[in-house]
C-alpha positions as CSV (number, residue, x, y, z in Angstrom):
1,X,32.5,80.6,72.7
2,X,29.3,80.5,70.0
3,X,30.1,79.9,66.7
4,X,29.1,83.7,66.0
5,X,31.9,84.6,68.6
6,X,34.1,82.4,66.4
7,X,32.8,84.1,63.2
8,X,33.4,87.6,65.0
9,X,36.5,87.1,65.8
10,X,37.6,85.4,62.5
11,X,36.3,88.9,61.2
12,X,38.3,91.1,63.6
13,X,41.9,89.4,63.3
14,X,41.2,89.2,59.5
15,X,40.6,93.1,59.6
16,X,42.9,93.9,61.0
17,X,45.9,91.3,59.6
18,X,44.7,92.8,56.4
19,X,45.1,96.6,57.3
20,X,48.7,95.6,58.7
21,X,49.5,94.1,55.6
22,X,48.6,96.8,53.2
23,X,50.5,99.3,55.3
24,X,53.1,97.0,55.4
25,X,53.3,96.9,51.3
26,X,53.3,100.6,51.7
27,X,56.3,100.8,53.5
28,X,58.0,98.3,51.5
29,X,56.8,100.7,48.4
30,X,58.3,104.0,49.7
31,X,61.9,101.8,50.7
32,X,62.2,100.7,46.7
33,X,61.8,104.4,45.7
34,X,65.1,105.0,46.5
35,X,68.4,103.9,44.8
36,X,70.1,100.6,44.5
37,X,72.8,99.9,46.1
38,X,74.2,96.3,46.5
39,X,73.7,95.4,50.7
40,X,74.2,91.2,49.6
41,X,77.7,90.6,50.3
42,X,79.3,89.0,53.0
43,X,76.5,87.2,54.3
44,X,77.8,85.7,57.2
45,X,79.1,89.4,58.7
46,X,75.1,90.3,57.9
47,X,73.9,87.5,59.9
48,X,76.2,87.9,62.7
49,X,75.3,91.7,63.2
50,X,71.7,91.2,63.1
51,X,72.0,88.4,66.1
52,X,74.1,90.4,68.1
53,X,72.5,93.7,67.6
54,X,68.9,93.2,66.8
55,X,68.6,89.8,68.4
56,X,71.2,90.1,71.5
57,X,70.8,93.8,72.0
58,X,74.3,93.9,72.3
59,X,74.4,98.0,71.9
60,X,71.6,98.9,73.9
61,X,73.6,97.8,77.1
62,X,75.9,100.4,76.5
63,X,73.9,102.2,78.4
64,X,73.1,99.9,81.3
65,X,69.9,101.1,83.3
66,X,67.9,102.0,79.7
67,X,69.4,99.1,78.3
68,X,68.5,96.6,81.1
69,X,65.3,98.2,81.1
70,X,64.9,97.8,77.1
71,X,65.9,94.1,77.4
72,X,63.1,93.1,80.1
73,X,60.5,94.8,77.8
74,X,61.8,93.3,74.5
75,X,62.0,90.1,75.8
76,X,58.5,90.2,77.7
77,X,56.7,91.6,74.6
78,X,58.3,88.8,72.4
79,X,58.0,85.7,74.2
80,X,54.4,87.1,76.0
81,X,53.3,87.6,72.4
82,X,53.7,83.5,72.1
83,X,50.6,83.1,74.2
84,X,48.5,84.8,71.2
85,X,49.1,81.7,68.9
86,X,47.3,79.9,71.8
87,X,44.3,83.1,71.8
88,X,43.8,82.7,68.6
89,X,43.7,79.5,68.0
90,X,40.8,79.3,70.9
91,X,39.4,82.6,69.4
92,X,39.0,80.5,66.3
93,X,38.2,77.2,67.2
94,X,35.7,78.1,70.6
95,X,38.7,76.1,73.1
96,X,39.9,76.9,75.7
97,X,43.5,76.9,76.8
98,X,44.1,74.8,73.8
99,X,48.1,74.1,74.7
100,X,47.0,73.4,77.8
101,X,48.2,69.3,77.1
102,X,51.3,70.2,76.8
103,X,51.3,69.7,81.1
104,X,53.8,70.9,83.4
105,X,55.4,72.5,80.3
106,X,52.8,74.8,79.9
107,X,52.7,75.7,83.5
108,X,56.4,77.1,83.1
109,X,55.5,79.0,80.2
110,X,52.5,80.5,81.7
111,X,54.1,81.0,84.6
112,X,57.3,82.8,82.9
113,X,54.9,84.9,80.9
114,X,53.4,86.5,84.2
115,X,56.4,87.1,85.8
116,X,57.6,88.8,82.5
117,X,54.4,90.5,82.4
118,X,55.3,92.4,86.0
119,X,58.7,92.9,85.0
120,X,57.7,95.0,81.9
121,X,54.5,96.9,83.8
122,X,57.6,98.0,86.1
123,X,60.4,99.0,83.5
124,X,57.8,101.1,82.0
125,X,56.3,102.7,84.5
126,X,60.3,103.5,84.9
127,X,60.4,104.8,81.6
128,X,57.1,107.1,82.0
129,X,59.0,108.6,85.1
130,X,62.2,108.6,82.8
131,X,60.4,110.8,80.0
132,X,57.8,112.5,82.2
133,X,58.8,113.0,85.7
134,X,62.6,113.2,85.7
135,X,62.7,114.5,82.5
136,X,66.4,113.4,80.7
137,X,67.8,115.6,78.5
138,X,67.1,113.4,75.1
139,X,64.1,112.7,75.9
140,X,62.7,116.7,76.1
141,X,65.2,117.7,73.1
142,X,63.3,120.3,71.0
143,X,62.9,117.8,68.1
144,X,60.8,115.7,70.4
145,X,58.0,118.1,70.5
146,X,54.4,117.3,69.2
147,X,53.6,114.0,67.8
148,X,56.7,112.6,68.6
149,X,56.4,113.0,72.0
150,X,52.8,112.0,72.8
151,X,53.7,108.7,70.4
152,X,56.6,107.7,73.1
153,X,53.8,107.6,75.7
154,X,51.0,106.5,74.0
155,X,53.5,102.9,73.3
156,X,54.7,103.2,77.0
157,X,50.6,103.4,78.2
158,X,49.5,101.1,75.4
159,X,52.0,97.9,77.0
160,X,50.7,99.0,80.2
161,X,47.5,98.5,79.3
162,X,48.2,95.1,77.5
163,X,49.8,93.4,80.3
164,X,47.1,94.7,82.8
165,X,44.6,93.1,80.6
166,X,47.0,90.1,80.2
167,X,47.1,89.2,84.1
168,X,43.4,90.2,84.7
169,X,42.6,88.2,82.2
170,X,44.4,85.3,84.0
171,X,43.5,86.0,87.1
172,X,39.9,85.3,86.5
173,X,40.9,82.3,84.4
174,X,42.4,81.1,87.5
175,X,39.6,81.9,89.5
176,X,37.1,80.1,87.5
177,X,39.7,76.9,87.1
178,X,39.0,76.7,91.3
179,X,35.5,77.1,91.3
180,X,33.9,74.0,93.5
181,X,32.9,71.3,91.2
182,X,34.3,73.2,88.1
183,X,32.9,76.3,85.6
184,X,32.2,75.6,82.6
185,X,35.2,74.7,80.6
186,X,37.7,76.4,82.9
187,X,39.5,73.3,84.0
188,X,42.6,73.7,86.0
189,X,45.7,74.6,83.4
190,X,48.7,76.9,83.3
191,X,50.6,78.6,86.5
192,X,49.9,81.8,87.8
193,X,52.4,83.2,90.3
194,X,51.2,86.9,89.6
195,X,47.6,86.7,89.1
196,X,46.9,84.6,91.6
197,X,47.2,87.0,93.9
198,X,45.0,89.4,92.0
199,X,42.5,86.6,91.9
200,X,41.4,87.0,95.3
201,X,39.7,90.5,94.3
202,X,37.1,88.1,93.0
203,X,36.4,86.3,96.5
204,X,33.1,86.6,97.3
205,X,31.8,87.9,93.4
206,X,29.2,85.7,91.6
207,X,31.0,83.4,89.0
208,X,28.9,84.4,85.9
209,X,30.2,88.6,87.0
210,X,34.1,86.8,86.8
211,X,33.5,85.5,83.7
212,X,32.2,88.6,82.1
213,X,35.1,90.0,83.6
214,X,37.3,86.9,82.1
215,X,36.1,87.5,78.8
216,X,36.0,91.3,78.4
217,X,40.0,91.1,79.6
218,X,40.0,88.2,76.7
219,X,38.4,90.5,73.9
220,X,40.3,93.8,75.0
221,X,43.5,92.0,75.2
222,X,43.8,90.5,71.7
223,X,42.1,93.4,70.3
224,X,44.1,95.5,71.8
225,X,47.4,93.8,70.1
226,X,45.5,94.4,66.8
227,X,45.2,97.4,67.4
228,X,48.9,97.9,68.4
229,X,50.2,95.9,65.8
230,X,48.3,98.4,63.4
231,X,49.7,101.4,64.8
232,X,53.3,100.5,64.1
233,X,53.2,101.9,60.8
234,X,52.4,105.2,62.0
235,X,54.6,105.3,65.2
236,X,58.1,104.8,65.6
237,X,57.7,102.0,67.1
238,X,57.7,100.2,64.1
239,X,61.6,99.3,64.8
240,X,60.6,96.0,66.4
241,X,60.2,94.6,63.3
242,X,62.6,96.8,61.0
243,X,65.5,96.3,63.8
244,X,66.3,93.0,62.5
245,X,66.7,94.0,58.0
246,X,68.2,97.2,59.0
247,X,71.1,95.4,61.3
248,X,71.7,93.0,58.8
249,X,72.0,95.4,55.3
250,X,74.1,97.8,57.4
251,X,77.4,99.1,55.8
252,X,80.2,97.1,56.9
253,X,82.6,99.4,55.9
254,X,84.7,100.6,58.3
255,X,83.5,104.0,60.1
256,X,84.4,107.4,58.0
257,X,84.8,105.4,54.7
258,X,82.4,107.1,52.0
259,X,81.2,105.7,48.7
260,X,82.2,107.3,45.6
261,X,79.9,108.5,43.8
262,X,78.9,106.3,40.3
263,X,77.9,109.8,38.4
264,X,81.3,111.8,39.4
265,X,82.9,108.4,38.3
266,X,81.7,108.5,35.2
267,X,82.1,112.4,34.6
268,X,86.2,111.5,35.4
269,X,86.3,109.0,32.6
270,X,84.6,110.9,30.5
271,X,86.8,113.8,31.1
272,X,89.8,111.6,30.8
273,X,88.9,109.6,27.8
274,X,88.3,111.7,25.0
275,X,87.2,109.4,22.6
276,X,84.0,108.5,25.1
277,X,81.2,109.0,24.0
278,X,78.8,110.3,26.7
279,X,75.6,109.1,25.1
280,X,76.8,105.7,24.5
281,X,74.8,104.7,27.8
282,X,71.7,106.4,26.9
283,X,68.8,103.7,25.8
284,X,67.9,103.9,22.0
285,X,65.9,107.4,21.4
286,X,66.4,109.0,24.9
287,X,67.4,111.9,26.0
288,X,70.6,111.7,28.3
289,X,69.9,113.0,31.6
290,X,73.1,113.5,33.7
291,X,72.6,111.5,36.9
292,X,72.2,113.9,39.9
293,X,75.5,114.3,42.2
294,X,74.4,113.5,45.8
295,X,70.8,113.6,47.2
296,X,67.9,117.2,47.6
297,X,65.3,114.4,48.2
298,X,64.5,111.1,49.6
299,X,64.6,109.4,46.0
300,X,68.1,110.6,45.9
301,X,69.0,108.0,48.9
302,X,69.6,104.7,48.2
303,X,67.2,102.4,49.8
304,X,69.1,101.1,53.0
305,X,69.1,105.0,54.3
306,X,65.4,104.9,53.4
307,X,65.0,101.7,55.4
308,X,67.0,103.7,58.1
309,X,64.7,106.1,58.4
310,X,62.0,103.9,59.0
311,X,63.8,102.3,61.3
312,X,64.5,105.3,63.7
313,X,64.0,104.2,67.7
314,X,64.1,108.5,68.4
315,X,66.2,107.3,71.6
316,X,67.9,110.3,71.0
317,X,71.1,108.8,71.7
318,X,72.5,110.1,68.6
319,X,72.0,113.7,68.9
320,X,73.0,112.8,72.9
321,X,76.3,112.4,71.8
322,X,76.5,114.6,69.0
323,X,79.5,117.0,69.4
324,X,77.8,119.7,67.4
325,X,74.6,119.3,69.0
326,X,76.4,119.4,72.4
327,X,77.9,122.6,71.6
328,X,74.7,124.6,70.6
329,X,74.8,123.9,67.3
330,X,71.6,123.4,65.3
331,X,72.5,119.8,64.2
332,X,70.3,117.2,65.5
333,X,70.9,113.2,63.5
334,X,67.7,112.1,65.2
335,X,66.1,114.7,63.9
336,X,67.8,114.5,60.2
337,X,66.2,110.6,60.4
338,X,62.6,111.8,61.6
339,X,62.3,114.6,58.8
340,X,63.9,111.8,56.1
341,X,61.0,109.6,57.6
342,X,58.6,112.3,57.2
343,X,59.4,113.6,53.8
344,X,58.9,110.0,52.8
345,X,55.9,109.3,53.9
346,X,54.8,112.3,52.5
347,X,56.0,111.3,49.3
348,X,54.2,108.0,49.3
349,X,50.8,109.6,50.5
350,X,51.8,112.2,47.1
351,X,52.0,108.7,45.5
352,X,48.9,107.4,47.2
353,X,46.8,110.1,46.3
354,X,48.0,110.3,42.3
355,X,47.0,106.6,41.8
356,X,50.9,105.4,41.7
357,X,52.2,108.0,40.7
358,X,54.3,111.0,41.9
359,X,53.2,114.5,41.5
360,X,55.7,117.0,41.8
361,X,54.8,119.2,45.2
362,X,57.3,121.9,45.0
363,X,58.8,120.3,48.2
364,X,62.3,118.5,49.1
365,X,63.9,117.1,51.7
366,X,66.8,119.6,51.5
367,X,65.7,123.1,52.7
368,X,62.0,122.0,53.3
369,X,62.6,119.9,55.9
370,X,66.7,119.7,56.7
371,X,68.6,123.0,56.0
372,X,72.5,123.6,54.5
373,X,72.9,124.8,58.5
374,X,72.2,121.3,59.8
375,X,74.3,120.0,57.7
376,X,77.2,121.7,57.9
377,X,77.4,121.8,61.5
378,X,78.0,117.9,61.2
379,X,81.9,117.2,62.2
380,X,81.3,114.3,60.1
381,X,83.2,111.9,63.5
382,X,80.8,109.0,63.2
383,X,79.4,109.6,67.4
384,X,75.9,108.9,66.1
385,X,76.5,106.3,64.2
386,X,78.4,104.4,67.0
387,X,75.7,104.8,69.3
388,X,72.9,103.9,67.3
389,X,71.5,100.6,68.7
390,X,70.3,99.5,65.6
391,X,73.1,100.8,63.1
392,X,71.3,103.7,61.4
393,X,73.6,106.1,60.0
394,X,72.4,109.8,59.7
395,X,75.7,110.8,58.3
396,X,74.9,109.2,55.2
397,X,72.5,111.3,54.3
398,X,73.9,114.2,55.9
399,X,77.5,113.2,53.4
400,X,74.8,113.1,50.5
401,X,73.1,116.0,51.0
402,X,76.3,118.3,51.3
403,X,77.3,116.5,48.0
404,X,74.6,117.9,46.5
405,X,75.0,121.5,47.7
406,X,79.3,121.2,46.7
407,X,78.3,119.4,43.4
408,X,74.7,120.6,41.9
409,X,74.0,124.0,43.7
410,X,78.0,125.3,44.3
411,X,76.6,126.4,47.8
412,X,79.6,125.6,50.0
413,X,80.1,127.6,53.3
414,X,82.9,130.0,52.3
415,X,85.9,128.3,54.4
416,X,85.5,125.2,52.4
417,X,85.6,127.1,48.7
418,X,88.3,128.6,50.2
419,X,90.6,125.4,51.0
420,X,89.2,123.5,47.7
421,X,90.4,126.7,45.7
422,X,93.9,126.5,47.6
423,X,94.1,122.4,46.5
424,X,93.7,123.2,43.4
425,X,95.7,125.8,43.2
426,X,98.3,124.6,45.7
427,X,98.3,120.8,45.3
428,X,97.3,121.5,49.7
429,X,94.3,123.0,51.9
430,X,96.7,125.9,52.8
431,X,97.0,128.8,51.0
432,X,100.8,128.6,50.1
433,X,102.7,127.7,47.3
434,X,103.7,124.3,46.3
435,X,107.4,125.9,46.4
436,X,106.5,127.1,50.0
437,X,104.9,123.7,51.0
438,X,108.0,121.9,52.7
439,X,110.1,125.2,54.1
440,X,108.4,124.0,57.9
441,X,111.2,120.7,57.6
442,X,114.2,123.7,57.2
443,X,112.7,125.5,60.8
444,X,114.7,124.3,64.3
């Protein structure tokens, strides 16, 4: 390489380091806009989880042909991605091969890295005939339609593209390394039990055409993982890196055991103390405003379901197993996570565009984007939260969101006014008296 190649490519990966890291601040910006809520305990639970889950995968393999098929494409696509520390290091510096001392160790990693590199061109080219061809249920679900389904794709065509360029690349390395009497400075380094193969497409073609054809794979390739890591923000394949934070500030509750709410624990002691004073809390001068019972909008949520949403894989395995969905119903918790992703990102481009500062739009994420129907048709049973592979839980939101209609807007469906009349009127969910209430125990 020149120095102005150097200089060029010191340019490119600071371009487009830079772009990822103010998208990345972005991101981080829309989490914090929603509540606190303390995800810091029990570290070593925390830690656990996000080995086992995020790390080891341990959930995906519920599911063992998308899971094994996951795994080899995880792994590939992380330990692969080692051999751009060496590209850019030779990107910057004009070497070649620079680990290339590191001797019959860096033939084992080079080698590994190609045999990875065919494993993953084959698992998705399996999951391109998964989505496309054979068509699974999850996968052409109605909230898949659009966007969300050409971004599934465009990842799947994207890798394929990557490790094409990635053994290409090689092969014409290895090539070159062979030449009679040497090329350049492509001395013999690295093992290539794939691409030597492909290598002999190059019999017979002028060395200066292979090394065009070296270099062009060269650019492409680490341009093209630039490029990739870049559109993470805007697909939903941004889970790679969210996976691991949103494993380890899951809830570790156990499954079906809600929160209670800080504002309706106030409003008891208030009602129960009447010698409280109800301003007492308010800062010096302000006007008390009454905290908001459960959530209309994404600054409602607390920042872990925010996190969730950014999170979303749209694996679908979720609304899969969704016993509402299942039945007809219009519920769909993938889809509850993909419009609370939306809605955000809306939010922070509202943000964006006010110079820090959020404009009301007349929009929320209740009834704009997720209506009382979805809601309610939730059985509130935890299935998509125990299939999740990275411990999102929609029915947080979905729990927060009915709050809100119960608590702020008194819209509850008419069977549930119903039996919360009869408790308080009965002491029970049935509409007897409380004298009535044990008359089953005289029945033979």
């Amino acid at each position: 390489m020149s120095y102005l190649d150097n200089i060029f490519f010191a340019i490119i990966l600071i371009l487009g380091v830079g772009y990822f890291t103010v998208n990345v601040k972005k991101i981080l910006r829309n989490i914090k806009l929603g509540r606190e809520v303390n995800r810091y305990d029990n570290k070593s639970e925390r830690w656990k989880n996000m080995a086992m889950i995020a790390l080891g995968q341990s959930k995906m393999v519920k599911r063992p042909i998308s899971g094994f098929l996951h795994i080899i494409v995880y792994v590939g696509f992380v330990i692969i991605n080692i051999e751009v520390l060496e590209i850019i290091i030779d990107g910057l510096f004009g070497t070649h091969r620079v680990f290339a001392f590191m001797g019959a160790f860096y033939d084992v990693l080079i080698g590994s890295f190609e045999i990875l590199a065919a494993l993953v061109l084959v698992a998705v080219i399996v999951f391109l005939i998964r989505r496309n061809v054979i068509k699974i249920k999850r996968f052409i679900h109605s909230d898949l339609k659009g966007w969300p389904k050409s971004d599934a794709n465009y990842i799947l065509y994207f890798e394929i593209v990557l490790m094409s360029l990635f053994l290409l690349m090689n092969a014409a390395d290895y090539h070159l390394q062979n030449v009679s009497g040497g090329f350049m400075d492509f001395h013999p380094a690295g093992s290539f039990p794939i691409s030597q193969y492909i290598a002999t497409l190059f019999d017979g073609v002028a060395n200066g055409t292979v090394y065009i054809i070296e270099r062009a794979a060269w650019w492409l390739h680490i341009t093209g993982i630039l490029i990739f890591l870049n559109y993470l923000y805007f697909s939903k394949h941004l889970h790679i890196l969210l996976a691991f934070p949103n494993t380890y500030f899951a809830d570790l509750n156990s499954k079906g055991q809600f929160d209670n709410l800080e504002s309706v624990t106030n409003e008891v002691k208030l009602m129960m103390d009447p010698n409280a004073d109800p301003f007492a809390a308010a800062p010096a001068g302000a006007d008390a405003v009454p905290a908001k019972f459960g959530a209309n909008d994404v600054q409602d949520l607390n920042w872990v379901q925010l996190l969730n949403a950014y999170t979303c894989t749209e694996c679908g395995r979720c609304t899969s197993s969704c016993p509402a969905n299942i039945t007809g119903k219009k519920l769909s918790p993938r889809k509850i996570m993909m419009d609370t992703r939306d809605r955000l990102v809306e939010v922070g481009n509202n943000i964006d565009a006010n110079k820090g500062v959020f404009v009301p739009d007349n929009k929320t994420l209740l009834n704009d984007y997720i209506t009382p129907e979805e809601l309610w048709a939730c059985t509130s049973c935890n299935a998509c939260v125990e299939e999740c592979p990275v411990n999102i839980s929609p029915l947080s939101i979905i729990m927060d969101m009915r709050r809100y209609l119960v608590m702020e807007q008194s819209a509850a469906p008419m069977s549930l006014n119903a039996m919360m009349t009869n408790v308080e009127n009965n002491g029970a969910p049935w509409q007897y008296s409380q004298q009535d209430r044990l008359n089953w125990k005289n029945e033979n």
